[in-house]
C-alpha positions as CSV (number, residue, x, y, z in Angstrom):
1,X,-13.8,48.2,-15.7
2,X,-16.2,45.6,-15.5
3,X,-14.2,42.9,-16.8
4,X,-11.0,43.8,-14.6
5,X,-13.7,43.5,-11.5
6,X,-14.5,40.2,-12.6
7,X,-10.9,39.4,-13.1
8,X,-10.5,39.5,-9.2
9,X,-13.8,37.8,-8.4
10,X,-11.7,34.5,-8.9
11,X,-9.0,33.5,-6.5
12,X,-6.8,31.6,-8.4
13,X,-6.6,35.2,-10.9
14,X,-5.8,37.5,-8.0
15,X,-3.3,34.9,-6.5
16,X,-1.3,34.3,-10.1
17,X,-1.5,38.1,-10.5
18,X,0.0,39.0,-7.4
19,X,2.8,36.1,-7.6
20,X,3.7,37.8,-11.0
21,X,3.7,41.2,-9.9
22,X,6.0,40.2,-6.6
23,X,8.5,38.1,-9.3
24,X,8.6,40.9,-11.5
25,X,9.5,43.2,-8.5
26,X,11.8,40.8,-7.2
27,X,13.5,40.1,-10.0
28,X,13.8,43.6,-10.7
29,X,15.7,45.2,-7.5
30,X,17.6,41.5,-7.3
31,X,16.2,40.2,-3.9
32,X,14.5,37.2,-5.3
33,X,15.8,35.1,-2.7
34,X,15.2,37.6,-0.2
35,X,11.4,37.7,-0.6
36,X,11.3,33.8,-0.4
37,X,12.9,34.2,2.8
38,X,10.6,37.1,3.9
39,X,7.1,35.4,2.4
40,X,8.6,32.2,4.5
41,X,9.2,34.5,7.4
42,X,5.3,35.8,7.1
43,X,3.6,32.3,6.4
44,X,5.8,31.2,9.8
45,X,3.8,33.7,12.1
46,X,0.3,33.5,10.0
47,X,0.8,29.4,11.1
48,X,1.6,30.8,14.8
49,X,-1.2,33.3,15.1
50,X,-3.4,30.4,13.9
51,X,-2.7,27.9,16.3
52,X,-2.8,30.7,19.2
53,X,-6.4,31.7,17.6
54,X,-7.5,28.0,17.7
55,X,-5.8,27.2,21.0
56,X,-8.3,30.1,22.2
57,X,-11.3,28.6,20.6
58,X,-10.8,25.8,20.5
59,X,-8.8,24.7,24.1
60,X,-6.6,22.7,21.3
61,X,-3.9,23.0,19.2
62,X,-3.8,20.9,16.1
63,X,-0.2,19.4,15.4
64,X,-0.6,19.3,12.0
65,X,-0.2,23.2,12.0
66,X,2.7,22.8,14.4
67,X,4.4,20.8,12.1
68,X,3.6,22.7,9.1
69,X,5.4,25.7,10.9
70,X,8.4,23.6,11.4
71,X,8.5,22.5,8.0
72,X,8.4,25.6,6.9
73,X,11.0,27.1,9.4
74,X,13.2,24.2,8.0
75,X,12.5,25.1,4.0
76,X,13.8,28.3,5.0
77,X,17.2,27.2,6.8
78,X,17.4,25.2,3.9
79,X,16.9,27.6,1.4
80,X,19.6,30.5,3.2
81,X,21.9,27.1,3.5
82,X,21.9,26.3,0.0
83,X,21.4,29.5,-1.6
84,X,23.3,32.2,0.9
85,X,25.6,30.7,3.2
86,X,26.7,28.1,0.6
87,X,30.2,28.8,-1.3
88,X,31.3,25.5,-1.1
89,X,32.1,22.9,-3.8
90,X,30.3,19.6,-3.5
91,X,32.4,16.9,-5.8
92,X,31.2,13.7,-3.7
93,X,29.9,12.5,-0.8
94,X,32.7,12.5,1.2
95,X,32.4,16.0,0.7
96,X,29.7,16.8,2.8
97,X,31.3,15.5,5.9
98,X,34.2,17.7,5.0
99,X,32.1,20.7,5.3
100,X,30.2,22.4,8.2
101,X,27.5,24.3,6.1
102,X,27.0,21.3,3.4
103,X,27.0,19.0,6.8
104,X,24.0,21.3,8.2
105,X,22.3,21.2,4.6
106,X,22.6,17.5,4.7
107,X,21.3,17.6,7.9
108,X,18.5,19.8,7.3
109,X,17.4,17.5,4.5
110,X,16.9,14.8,7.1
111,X,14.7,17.1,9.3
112,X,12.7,17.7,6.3
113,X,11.8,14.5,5.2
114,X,11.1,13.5,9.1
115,X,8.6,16.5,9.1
116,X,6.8,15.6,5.6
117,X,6.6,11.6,7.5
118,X,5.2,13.4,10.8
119,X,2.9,15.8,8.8
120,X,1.6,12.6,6.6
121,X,1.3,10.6,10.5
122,X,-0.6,13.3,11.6
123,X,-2.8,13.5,8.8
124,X,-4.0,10.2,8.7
125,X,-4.5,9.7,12.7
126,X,-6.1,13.0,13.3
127,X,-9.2,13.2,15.2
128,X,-10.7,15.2,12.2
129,X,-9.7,13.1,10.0
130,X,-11.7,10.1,11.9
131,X,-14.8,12.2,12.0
132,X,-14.9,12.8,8.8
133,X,-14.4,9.3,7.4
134,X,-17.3,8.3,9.8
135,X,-19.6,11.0,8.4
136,X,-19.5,9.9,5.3
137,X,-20.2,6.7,5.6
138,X,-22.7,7.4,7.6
């Protein structure tokens, strides 16, 4: 008992344990792709009640956790593109034009790589960012 209690002291061991346990269920019933969709679904409103929480502390909202929501909003339109909606063959590039749902995956990939530029802009001119670098050379 002891040793099982120590097991879950540590964050990474409850985090690995859980992710296995949620695969092996998944992967079980066959909705796999569901609960990515879901555990997308649930990090997309933790973001928003985060940014509502500091917007009421703080009188702020940080854009690097807007951004993250929209990334991950876009991850998961990618992911039911590609994975659900998807039937299509994709031989070469021309392809892609030819089709409205490989069109809206190309698309999509676009938004996502504008997002991970923003997110990385955001990250390096943030005002917490700033204070930080000036704290420690201070």
């Amino acid at each position: 008992m002891e040793k099982i209690k120590i097991f879950f002291q540590n964050r990474l061991h409850v985090e690995v344990f859980l992710a296995f346990v949620l695969l092996l269920l998944a992967s079980i019933f066959g909705l796999i792709v569901e609960l990515i969709i879901y555990a997308l679904y649930f990090m997309i409103f933790l973001e928003i009640v985060r940014v509502l929480i500091g917007f009421i502390y703080d009188h702020r909202v940080k854009l690097r956790i807007l951004i993250d929501i929209f990334i991950i909003l876009a991850l998961r339109e990618f992911i039911v593109n590609v994975v659900k909606i998807n039937k299509e063959d994709f031989n070469s590039i021309f392809d892609v034009f030819g089709s409205s749902v490989n069109f809206h995956i190309l698309i999509f990939s676009g938004v996502l790589i504008f997002l991970f530029v923003l997110r990385f802009l955001a990250k390096i001119t943030s005002p917490d960012e700033c204070y930080d670098e000036i704290s420690n050379k201070v």
